[in-house]
C-alpha positions as CSV (number, residue, x, y, z in Angstrom):
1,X,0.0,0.0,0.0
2,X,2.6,2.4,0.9
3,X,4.9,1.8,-2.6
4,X,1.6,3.0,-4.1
5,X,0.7,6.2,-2.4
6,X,4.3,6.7,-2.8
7,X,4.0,5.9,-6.7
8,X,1.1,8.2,-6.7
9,X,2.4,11.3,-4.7
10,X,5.3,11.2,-7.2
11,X,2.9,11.7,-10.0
12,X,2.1,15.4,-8.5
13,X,4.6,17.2,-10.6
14,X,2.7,16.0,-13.3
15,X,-0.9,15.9,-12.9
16,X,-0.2,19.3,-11.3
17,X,-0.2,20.5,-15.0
18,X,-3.4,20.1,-15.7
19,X,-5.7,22.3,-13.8
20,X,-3.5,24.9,-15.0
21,X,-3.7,24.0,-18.2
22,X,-7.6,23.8,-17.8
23,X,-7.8,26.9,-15.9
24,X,-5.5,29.1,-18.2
25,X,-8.2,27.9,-21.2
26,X,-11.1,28.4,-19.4
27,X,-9.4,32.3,-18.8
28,X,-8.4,33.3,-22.1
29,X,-11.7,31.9,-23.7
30,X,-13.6,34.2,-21.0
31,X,-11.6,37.3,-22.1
32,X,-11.9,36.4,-25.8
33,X,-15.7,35.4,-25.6
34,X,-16.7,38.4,-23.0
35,X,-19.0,40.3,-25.2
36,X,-20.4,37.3,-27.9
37,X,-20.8,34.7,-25.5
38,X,-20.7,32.1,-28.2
39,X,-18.3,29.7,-26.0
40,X,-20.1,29.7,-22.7
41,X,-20.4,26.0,-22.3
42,X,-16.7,25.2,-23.3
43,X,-15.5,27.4,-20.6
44,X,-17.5,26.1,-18.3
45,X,-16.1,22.3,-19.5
46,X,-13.0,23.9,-18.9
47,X,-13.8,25.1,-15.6
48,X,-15.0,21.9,-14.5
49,X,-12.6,19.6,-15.3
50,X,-9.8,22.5,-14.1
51,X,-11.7,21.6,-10.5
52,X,-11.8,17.7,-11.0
53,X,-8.0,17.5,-11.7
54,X,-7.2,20.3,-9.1
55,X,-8.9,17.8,-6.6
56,X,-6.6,14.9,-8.4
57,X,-3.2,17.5,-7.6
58,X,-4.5,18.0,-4.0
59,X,-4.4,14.2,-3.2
60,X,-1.4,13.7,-5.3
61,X,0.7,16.2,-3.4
62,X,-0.9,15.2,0.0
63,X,0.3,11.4,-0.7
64,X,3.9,12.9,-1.8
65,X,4.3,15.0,1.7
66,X,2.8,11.9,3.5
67,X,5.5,9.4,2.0
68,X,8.5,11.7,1.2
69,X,9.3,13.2,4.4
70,X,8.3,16.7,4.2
71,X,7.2,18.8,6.6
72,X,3.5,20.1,6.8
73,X,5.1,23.7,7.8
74,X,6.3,23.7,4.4
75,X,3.6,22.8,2.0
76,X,0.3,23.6,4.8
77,X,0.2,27.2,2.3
78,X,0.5,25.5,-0.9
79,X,-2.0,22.5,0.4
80,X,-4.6,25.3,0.9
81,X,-3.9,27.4,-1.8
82,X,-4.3,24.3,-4.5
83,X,-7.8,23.2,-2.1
84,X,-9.3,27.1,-2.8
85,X,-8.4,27.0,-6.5
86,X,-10.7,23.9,-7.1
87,X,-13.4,24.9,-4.9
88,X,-13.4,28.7,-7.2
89,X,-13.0,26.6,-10.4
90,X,-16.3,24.3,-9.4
91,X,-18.0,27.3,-8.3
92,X,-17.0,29.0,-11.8
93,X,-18.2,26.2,-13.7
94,X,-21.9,26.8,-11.6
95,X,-21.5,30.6,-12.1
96,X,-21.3,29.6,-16.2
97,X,-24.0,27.2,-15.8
98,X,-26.1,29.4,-13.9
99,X,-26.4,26.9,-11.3
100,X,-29.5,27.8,-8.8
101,X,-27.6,27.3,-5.4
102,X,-25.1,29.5,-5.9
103,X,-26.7,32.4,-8.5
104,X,-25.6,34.8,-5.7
105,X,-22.3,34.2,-7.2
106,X,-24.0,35.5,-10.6
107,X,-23.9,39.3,-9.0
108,X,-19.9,39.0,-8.9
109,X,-18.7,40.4,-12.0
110,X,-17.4,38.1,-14.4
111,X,-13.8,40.1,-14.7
112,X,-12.9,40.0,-11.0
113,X,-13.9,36.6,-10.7
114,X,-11.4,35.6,-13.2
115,X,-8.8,37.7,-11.9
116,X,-9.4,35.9,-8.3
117,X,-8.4,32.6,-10.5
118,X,-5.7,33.6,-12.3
119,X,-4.0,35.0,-8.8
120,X,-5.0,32.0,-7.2
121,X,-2.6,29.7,-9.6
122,X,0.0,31.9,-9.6
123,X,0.2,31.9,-5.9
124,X,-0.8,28.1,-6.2
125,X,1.9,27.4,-8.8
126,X,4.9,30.3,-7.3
127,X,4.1,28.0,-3.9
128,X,4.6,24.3,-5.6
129,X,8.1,25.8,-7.5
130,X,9.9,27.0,-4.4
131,X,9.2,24.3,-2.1
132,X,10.7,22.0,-5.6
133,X,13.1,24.6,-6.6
134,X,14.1,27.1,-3.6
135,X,12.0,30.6,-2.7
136,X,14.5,32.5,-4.6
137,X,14.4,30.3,-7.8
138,X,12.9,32.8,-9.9
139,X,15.2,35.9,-8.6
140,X,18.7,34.0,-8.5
141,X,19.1,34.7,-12.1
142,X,18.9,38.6,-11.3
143,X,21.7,41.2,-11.5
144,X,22.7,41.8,-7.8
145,X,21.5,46.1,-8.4
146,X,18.4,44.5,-9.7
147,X,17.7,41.9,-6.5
148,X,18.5,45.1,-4.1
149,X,16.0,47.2,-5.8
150,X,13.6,44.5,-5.0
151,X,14.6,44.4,-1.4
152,X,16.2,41.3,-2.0
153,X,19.4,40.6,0.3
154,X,22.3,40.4,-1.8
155,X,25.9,39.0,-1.4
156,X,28.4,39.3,-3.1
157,X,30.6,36.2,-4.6
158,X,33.7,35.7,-2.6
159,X,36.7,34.9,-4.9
160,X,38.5,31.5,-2.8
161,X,42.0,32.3,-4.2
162,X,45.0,30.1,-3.8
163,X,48.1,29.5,-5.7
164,X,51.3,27.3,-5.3
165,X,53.4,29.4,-4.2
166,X,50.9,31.2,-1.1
167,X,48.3,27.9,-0.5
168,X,50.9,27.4,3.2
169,X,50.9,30.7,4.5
170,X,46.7,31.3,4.1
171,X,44.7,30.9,6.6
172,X,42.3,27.8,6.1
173,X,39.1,29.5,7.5
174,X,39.9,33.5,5.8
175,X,40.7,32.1,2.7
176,X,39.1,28.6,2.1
177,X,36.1,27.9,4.2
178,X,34.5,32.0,4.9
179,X,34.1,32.0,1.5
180,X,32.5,28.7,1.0
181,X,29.9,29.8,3.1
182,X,29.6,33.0,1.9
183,X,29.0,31.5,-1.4
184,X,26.8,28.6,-0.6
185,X,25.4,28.8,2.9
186,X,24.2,32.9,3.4
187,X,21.0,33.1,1.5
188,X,19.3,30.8,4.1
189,X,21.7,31.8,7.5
190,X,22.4,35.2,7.7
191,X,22.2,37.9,10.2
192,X,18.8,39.1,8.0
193,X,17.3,35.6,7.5
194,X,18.5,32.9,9.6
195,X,16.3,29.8,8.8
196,X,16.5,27.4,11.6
197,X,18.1,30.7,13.9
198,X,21.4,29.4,12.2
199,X,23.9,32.5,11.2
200,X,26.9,31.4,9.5
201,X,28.8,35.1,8.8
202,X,31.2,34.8,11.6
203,X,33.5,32.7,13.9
204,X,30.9,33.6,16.8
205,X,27.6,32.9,14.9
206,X,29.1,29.7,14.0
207,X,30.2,28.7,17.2
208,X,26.7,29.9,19.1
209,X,24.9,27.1,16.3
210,X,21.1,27.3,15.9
211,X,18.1,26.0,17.5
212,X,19.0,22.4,17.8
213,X,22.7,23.8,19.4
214,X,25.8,23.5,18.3
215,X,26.9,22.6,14.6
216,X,30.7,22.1,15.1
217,X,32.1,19.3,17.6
218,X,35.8,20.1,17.7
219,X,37.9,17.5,15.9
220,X,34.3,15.3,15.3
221,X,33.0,16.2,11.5
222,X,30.6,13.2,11.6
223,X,28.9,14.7,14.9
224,X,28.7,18.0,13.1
225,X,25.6,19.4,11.5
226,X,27.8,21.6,9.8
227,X,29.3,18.5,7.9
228,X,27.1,16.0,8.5
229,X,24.2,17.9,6.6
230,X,26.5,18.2,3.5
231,X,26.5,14.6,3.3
232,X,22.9,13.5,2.8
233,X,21.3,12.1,0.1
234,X,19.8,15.0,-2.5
235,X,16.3,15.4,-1.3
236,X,16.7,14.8,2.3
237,X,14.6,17.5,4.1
238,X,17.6,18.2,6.5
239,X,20.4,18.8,3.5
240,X,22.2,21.4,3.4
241,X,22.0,23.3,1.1
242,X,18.1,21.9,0.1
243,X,17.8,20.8,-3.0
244,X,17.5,23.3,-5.5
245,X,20.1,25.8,-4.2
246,X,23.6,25.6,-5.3
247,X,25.8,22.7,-3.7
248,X,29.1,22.8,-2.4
249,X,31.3,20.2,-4.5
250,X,33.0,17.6,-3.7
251,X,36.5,19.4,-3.0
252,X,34.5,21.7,-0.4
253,X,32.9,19.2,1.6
254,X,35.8,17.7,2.0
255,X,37.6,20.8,3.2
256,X,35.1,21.5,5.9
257,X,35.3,17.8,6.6
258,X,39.1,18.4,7.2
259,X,38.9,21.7,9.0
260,X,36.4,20.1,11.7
261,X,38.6,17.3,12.1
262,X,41.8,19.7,12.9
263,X,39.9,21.8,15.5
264,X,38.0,24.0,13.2
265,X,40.6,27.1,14.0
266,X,39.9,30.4,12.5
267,X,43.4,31.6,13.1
268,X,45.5,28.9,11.9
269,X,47.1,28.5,8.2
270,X,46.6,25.4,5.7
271,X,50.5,24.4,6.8
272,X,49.7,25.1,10.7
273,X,46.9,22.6,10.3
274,X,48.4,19.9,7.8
275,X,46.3,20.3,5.0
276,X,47.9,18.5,2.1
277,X,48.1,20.5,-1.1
278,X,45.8,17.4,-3.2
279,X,42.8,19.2,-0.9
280,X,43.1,22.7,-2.3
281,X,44.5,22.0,-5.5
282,X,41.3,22.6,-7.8
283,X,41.0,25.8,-6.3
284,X,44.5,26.8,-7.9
285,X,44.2,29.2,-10.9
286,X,43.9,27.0,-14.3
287,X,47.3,27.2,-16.5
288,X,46.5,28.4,-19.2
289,X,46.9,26.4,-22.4
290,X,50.3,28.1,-24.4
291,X,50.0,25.8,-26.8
292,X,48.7,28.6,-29.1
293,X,49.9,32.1,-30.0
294,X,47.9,35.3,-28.7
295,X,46.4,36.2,-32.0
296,X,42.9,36.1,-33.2
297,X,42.1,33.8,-36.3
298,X,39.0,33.6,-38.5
299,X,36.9,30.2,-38.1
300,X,37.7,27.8,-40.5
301,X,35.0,26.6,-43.0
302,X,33.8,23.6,-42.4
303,X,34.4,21.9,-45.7
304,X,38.0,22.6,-45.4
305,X,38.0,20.2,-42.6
306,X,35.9,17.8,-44.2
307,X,38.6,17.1,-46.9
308,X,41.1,16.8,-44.5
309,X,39.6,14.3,-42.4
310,X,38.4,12.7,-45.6
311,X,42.2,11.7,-45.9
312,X,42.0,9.8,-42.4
313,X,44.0,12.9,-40.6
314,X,42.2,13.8,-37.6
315,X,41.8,17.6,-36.8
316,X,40.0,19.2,-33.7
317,X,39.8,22.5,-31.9
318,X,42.4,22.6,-28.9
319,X,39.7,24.9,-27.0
320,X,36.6,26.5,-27.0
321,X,37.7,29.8,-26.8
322,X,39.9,30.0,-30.1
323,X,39.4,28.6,-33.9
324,X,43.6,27.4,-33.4
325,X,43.4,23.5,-34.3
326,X,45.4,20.6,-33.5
327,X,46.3,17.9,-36.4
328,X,47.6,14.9,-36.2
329,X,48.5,11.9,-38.9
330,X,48.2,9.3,-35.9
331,X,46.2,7.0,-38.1
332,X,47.4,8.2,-42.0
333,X,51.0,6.6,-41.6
334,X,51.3,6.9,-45.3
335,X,51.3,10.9,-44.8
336,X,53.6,11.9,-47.2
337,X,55.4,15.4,-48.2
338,X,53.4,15.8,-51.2
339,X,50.5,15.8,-49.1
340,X,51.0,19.1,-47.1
341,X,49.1,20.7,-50.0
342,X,46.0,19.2,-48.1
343,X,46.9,21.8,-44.8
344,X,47.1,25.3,-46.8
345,X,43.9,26.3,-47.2
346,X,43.7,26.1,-43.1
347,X,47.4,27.3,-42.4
348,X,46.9,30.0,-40.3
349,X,45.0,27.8,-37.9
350,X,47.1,25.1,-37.3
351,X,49.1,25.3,-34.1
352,X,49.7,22.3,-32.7
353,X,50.8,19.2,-35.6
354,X,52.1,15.8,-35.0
355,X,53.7,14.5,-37.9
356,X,55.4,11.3,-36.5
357,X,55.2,8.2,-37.3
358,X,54.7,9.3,-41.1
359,X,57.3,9.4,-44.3
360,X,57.8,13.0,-44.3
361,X,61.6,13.8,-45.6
362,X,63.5,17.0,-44.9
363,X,61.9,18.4,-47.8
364,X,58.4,19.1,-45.4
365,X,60.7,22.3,-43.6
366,X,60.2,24.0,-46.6
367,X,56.1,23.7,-46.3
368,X,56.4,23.9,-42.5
369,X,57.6,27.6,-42.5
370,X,53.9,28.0,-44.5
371,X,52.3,27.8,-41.2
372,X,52.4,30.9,-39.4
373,X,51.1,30.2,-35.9
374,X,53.2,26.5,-35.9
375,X,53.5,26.6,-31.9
376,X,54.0,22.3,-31.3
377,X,55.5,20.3,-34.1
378,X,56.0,16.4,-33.8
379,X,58.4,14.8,-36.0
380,X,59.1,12.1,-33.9
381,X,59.7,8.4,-35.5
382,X,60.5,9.8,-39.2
383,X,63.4,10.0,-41.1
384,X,64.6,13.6,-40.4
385,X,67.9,14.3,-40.5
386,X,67.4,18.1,-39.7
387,X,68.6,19.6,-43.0
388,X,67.1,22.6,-44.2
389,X,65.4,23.2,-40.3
390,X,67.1,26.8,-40.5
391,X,63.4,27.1,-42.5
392,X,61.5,27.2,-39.6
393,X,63.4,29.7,-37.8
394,X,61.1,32.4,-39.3
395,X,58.3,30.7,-37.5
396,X,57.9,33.4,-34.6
397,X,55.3,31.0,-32.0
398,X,57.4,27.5,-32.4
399,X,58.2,26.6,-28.8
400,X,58.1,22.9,-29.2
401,X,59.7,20.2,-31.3
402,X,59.7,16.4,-30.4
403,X,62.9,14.9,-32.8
404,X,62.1,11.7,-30.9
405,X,63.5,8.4,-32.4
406,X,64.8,10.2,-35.7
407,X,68.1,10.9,-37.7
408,X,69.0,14.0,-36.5
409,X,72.6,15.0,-36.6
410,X,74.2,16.7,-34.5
411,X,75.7,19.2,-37.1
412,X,72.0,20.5,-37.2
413,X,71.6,21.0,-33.4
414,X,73.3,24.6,-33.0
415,X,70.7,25.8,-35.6
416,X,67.8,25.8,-32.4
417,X,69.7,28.4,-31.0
418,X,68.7,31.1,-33.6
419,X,64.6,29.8,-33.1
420,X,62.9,33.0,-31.7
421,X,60.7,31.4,-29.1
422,X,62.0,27.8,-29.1
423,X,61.2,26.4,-25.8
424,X,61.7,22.6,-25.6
425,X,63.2,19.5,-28.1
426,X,63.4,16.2,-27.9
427,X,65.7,14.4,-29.3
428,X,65.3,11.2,-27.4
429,X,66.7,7.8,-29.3
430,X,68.8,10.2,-31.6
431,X,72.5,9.5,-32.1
432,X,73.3,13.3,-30.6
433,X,74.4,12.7,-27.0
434,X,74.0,15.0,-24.2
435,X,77.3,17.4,-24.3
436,X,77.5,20.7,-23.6
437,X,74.2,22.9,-23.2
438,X,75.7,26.2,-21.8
439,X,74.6,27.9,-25.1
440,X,71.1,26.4,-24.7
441,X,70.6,27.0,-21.1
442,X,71.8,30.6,-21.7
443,X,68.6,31.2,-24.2
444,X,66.6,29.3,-21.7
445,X,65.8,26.3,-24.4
446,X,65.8,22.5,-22.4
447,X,67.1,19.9,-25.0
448,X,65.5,16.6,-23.7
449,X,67.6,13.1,-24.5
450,X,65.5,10.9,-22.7
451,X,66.9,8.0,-21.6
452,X,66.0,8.3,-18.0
453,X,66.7,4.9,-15.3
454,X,64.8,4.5,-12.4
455,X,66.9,4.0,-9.5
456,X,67.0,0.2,-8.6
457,X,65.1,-1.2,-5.3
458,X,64.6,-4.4,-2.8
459,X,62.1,-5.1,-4.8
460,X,63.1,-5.3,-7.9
461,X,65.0,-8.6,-7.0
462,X,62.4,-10.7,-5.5
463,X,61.4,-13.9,-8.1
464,X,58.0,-14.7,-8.2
């Protein structure tokens, strides 16, 4: 019995639909048939099943507070609200009908009847979408000048910022979890609305807790409400924040997790306290990606891609925020010198190609230099020698080139030196060996020769 009330209180959200549906009908027929009255019985069809399946949403979302755990606090307004809207849409349909009993309803005119309607679902329907959604659902889109207009309380994101080189020295509460709160927890506990008489703006709100006591237990997270609310399930009526409202993720709960656990000082820094550098990493700054020059290129057209990939080369946008494109000949191993043709008529968008693995000669520099905004270049696995590579020096974004597993000679290395931005090469599994790099380190270029050896351990002579 109970998995079908509970079936049927979950079918609220959508039989809720239909008085409204009904009722909106029956309203904008009345306004479009007030003076021929050619449509009086369809609006009073419309007013009467409006009332049957308002009756229909009442049960529904009685059932659903009944089995899912909500309060009657909570939906008693909405309950009563959805109850008087069917009883006005029956009492419209015997107004239409000219129903005996109730022709004293007859002297009400017809106009602010309708109006009573069409407040009552809005009110009905404004009630159902914040107890689903949140009582600022509507507003949270709003500028924050806007919302204070409105006499909506406003505040402002806080900024959590962190970087590897000052993450020790801040302070964990100042510059991690304050603004956590700020963010995520002040639009239902703050000093102007504090739901549950729960303020979470300072160190000594926090630590006075709300009506049911204290939220923090000192070096105890899981007998914290401040925690332990985070953690259940979506829907819960006790989660913080309800469903609807923006929730902390997974890095944040974690942090305030680790802050309880560690004595939940406002005075001590992340290093004072501990905290490992994996737990505030994702609020580091995002590197941005070099791998292509600060310039501004047209979108490519489509077809030009088409006929590239037609070839079985695979081409892609490296980010969202640019038309620069990566290429790579990964799966055309056949790629050949003759084939650059295929790449000019997108040239000036190509910044990051990967050429190994392919039959490209020495002869490709010569097409290379075609590519203006060249900023990675993968050569790897060919049979470059490195002849002609003074052509690229004109290239003025090259920072990286991967000689990996080629014929590179070493009479060719001393050319890298007169690259303008030339950053990194590797020239791993190439006869050159590592000799002196004063000149490279003095223009700041690494030359990479791989062969790296892991130093040998216990372990390493056990037989299984």
């Amino acid at each position: 019995m109970n998995i079908i009330m509970q079936l049927l209180g979950r079918l609220h959200p959508l039989i809720v639909h239909l008085p409204i549906g009904f009722i909106v009908l029956a309203l904008i027929l009345s306004w479009y048939d007030r003076k021929e009255k050619t449509f009086t019985n369809g609006i009073a069809i419309s007013f009467l099943w409006g009332g049957i399946t308002s009756v229909l949403a009442c049960i529904s979302g009685y059932l659903l507070y009944q089995t899912e755990g909500f309060s009657f606090d909570t939906i008693k307004i909405h309950l009563w609200s959805g109850i008087i809207t069917a009883i006005f849409c029956f009492l419209a349909y015997a107004r239409k009908k000219d129903a005996p009993r109730f022709i004293v309803f007859n002297r009400i005119r017809s106009g602010f009847y309708l109006l009573i309607l069409f407040v009552l679902i809005s009110i009905t329907g404004h009630l159902g979408g914040s107890i689903t959604h949140g009582e600022e659902y509507l507003v949270e889109p709003l500028p924050n000048s806007v919302k204070s207009l409105l006499g909506i309380e406003v505040f402002e994101k806080q900024e959590i910022i962190l970087t590897e080189e000052t993450w020790e020295e801040a302070l964990l509460y100042d510059a991690i979890i304050h603004p956590i709160l700020n963010n995520k927890c002040l639009s239902c506990h703050s000093s102007k609305k504090a739901k549950g008489e729960l303020i979470l703006q300072s160190p000594e709100a926090i630590l006075r807790g709300g009506e049911n006591g204290d939220v923090l237990v000192s070096n105890h997270p899981d007998k914290s409400a401040l925690y332990t609310k985070l953690v259940l399930p979506l829907g819960d009526d006790d989660r913080m924040p309800p469903d609807g409202k923006t929730q902390l993720t997974k890095a944040e709960v974690r942090l305030i997790s680790e802050w309880i656990e560690r004595g939940n000082s406002f005075e001590k820094s992340n290093k004072e306290l501990g905290i490992n550098v994996e737990l505030v990493k994702s609020f580091f700054p995002r590197k941005i990606n070099n791998n292509y020059p600060d310039v501004y290129v047209e979108k490519v057209i489509a077809q030009f891609i088409d006929s590239i990939e037609a070839m079985n080369v695979y081409v892609e946008k490296i980010n969202k925020e640019s038309h620069f494109l990566s290429v790579t000949c990964i799966n055309q191993p056949t790629f050949e010198d003759a084939n650059f043709a295929l790449f000019l008529p997108i040239a000036e968008n190509i910044s990051m190609l990967d050429l190994g693995t392919t039959r490209v000669t020495d002869a490709i520099f010569s097409e290379l230099k075609k590519l203006p905004n060249l900023t990675v270049l993968k050569l790897d696995n060919t049979t470059i020698t490195g002849e002609n590579i003074k052509e690229l020096t004109s290239l003025q974004h090259l920072k990286f080139i991967n000689l990996a597993s080629t014929q590179f000679k070493e009479a060719n290395l001393s050319t890298f030196l007169e690259f303008q931005r030339l950053e990194k090469v590797f020239l791993h599994n190439t006869d050159i060996k590592a000799g002196n790099m004063k000149a490279f380190a003095a223009k700041e270029i690494k030359v990479d020769f791989g062969n790296y050896a892991l130093p040998t351990i216990e372990s390493d002579s056990i037989i299984f």
